[in-house]
C-alpha positions in Angstrom: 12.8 -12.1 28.4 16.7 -12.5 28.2 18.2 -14.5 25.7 20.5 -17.5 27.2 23.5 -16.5 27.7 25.6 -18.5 24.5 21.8 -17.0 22.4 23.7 -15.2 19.2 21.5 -13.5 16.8 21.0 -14.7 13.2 23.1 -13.5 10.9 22.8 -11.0 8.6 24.3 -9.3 5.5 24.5 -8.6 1.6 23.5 -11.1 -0.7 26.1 -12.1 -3.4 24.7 -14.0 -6.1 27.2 -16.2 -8.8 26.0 -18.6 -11.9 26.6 -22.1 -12.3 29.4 -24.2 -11.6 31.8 -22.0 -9.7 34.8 -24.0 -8.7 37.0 -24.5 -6.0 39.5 -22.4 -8.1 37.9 -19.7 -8.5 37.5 -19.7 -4.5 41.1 -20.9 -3.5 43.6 -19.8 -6.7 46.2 -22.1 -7.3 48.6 -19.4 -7.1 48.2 -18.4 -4.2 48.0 -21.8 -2.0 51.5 -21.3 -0.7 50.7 -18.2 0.9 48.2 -18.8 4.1 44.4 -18.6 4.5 44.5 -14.3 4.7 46.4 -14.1 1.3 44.1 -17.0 -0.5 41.2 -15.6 1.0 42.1 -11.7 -0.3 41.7 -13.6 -3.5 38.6 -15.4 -3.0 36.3 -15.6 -5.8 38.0 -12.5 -7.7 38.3 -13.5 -11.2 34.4 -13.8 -11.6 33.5 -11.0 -9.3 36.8 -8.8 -8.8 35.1 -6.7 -5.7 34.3 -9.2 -3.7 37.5 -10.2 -2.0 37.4 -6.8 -0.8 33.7 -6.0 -0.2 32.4 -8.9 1.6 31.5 -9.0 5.0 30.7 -11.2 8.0 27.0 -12.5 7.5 26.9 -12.0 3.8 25.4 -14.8 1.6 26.1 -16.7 -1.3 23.3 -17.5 -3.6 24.2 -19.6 -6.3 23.2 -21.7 -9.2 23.9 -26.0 -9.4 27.3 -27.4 -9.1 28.8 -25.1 -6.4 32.3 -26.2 -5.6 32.8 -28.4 -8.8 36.7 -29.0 -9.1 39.5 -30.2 -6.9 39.0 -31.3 -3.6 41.1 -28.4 -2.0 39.7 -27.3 1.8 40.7 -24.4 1.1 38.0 -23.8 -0.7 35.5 -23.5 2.1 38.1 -22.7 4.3 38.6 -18.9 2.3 34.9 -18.1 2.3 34.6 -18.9 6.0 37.4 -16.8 6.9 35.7 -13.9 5.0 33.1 -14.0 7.1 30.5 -15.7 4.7 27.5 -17.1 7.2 26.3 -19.4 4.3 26.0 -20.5 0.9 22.5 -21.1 -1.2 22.7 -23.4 -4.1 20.8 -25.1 -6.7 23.2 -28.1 -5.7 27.0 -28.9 -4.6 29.9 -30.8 -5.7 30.2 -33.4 -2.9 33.8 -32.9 -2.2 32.9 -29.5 -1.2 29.7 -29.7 0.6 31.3 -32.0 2.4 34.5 -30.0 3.5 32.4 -27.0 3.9 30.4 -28.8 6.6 33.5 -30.2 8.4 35.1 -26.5 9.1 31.3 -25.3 10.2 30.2 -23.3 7.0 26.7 -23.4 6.3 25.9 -25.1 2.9 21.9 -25.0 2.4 20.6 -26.9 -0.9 18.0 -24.3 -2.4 15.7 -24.4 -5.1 14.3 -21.3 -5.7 16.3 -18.4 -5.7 14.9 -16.3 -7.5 13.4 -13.8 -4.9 17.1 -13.0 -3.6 18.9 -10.7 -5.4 22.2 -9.9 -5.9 22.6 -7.0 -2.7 19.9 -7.4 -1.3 19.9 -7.8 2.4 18.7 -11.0 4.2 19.2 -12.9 8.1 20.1 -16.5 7.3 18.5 -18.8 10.1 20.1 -22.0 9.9 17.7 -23.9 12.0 14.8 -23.4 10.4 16.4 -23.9 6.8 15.7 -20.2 4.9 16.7 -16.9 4.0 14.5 -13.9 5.1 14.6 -10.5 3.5 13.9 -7.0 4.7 10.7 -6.9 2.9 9.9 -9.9 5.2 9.3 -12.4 2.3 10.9 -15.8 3.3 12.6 -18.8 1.2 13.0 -21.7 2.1 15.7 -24.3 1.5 16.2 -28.5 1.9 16.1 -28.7 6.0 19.7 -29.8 7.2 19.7 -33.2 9.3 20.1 -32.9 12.5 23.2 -34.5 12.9 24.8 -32.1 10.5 23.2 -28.9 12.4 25.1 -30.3 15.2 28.3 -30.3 13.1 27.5 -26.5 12.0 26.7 -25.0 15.6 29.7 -26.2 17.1 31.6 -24.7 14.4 32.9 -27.7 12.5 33.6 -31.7 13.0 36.9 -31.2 15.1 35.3 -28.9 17.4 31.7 -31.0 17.4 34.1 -33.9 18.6 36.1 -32.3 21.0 33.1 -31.3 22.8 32.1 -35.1 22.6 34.8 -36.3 23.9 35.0 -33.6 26.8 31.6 -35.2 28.1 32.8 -38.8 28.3 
């Protein structure tokens, strides 16, 4: 059978696993807001783990603990691990403000209770729809199943293109 013709497979990558409350500084440095999205994003999350700037790739994972995104409000944010190439991030739980803008610029933000199972490296295919991370040893976990309205958001790859789209139909 042939896939439809917009069908694009899951993604897949590395697993990068982080503590608790990471903030949106660490993501988005201060210092380097001035200088465009490919600059702030070479800095992305370097102070806690100086590789990964560097090392990520598209489909790669976040895993992380409770409070992801605690800090300023800053898109950016979001905004730096989406240009990365990050297909989504696992936490315990989310600072609003971020969860929120993560959404709005289509970045996958799943609510996850029990990582334990994925490790940091580990490879994994994220399925969005069906709310859970599988690994290559085939075991599965599962995460809080994202409304529907919100999935919407995500496949069209954020709220301004979700709307546009809309508003094409009317």
């Amino acid at each position: 059978m042939t896939p439809a013709p917009d069908f694009h497979p899951p993604p897949s990558g590395r697993i990068w696993r982080f503590g608790e409350n990471v903030d949106t500084d660490a993501m988005a440095p201060g210092r380097f807001m001035k200088d465009g999205l490919d600059v702030l994003a070479s800095h992305c999350l370097e102070n806690l783990r100086p590789e990964f700037p560097g090392a990520v790739k598209p489909g790669d994972v976040i895993v992380a603990g409770s409070n992801f995104g605690m800090g300023s409000s800053r898109e950016q944010a979001a905004q730096a691990l989406k240009h990365l190439g990050v297909a989504a991030v696992l936490a315990s739980s989310f600072a609003g403000l971020f969860y929120r803008n993560a959404i709005n610029i289509g970045l996958p933000v799943l609510v996850c209770a029990d990582t334990a199972a994925l490790a940091d490296g580990a490879r994994a295919t994220f399925f969005l729809d069906a709310a859970e991370i599988r690994l290559c040893d085939g075991r599965r976990v599962s995460c809080e199943p994202v409304p529907d309205f919100l999935r919407a958001l995500l496949h069209a790859g954020g709220l301004v293109p979700h709307l546009k789209a809309r508003l094409n139909k009317v």
